[in-house]
N, C-alpha and C positions, 0 to 999 in steps of 0.2 A: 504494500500500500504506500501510496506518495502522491506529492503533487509535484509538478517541473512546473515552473515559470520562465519561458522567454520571452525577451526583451526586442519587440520588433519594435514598430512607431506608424502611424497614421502616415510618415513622408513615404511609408510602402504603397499609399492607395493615390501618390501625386507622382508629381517627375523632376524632384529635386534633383540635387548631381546626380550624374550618373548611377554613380557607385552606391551612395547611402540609400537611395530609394528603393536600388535593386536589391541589395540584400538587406533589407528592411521586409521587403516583398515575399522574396525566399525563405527568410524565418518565420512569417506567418504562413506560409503554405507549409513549411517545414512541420510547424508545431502541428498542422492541421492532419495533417499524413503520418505523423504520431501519436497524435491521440485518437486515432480512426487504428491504428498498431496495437495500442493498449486498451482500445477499449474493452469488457469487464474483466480486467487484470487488474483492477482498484490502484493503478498510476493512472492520476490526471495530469494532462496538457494542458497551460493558458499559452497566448498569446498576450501579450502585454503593449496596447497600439498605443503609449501616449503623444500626446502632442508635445508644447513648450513646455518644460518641466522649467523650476524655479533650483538650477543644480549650478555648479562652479562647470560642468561642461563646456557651455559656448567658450565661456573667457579663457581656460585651459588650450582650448582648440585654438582660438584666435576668428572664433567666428562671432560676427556683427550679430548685435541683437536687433538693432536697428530696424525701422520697419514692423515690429511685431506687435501688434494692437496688446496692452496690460491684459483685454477680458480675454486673451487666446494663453494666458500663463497660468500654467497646475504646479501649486505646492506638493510639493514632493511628499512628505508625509501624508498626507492625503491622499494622494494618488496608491501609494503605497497601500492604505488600510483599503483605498478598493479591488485594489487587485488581488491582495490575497479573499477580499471577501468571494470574487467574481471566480477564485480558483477552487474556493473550501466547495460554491458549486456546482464546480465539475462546468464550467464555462471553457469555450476551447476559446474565444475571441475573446479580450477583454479589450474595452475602449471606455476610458476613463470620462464620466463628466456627460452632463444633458447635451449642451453646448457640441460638445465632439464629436457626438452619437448621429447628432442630426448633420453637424459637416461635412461628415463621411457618410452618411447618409445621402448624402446630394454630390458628396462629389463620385460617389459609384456609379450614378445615374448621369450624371453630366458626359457630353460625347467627349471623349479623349482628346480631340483638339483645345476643347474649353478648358481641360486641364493642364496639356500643356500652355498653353497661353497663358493660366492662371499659377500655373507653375514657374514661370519665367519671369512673373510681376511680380510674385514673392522675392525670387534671387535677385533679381536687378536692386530690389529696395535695397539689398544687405548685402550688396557687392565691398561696401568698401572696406579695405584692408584694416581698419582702425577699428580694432573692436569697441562699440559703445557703452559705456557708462552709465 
């Protein structure tokens, strides 16, 4: 018996960099193709999609926060006490917050162009090399 929690992100369902989006993408199909493996083996699978986490991340990384609206930022402990609620259960997606739910809610439905477009007015905001304060 156990739970796994991985760490995917919502920038799996947009078209951030290349690289982050893609294997953001693969860890939730990953988690998804494992807990469809373990199912009644009493091991649960989450996926953990957050969004802006409230972490020393970005400033670590050297990436601008710039551009990212306050009401789009999840304190971390919080985020936390839902994802294990969302795994006690037996949730294979977790996607933290009303706000989120419904984001990714519309951006699954929105035509792939409209995401990259919208994907690309994200990045341009937080292009620049000076991480914001």
């Amino acid at each position: 018996r156990g739970r796994i929690v991985n760490v995917a992100s919502t920038a799996g369902y947009i078209a951030m960099s290349s690289g982050y989006s893609a294997v953001k993408a693969w860890v939730t199909v990953f988690t998804e193709g494992l807990a469809n493996e373990l199912h009644g083996t009493g091991v649960t699978v989450t996926a953990l999609l957050p969004g802006w986490v409230h972490t020393e991340f970005h400033d670590r990384a050297g990436i601008s926060k710039r551009g990212i609206p306050s009401w789009l930022w999840l304190d971390a402990d919080r985020l936390v006490r839902s994802a294990l609620r969302d795994a006690a259960r037996g949730k294979v997606i977790s996607i933290p917050t009303a706000r989120y739910k419904l984001l990714m809610g519309l951006v699954r439905h929105l035509p792939r162009s409209t995401v990259r477009w919208v994907s690309r007015a994200i990045s341009s905001s937080r292009s620049s090399s000076t991480v914001a304060q």
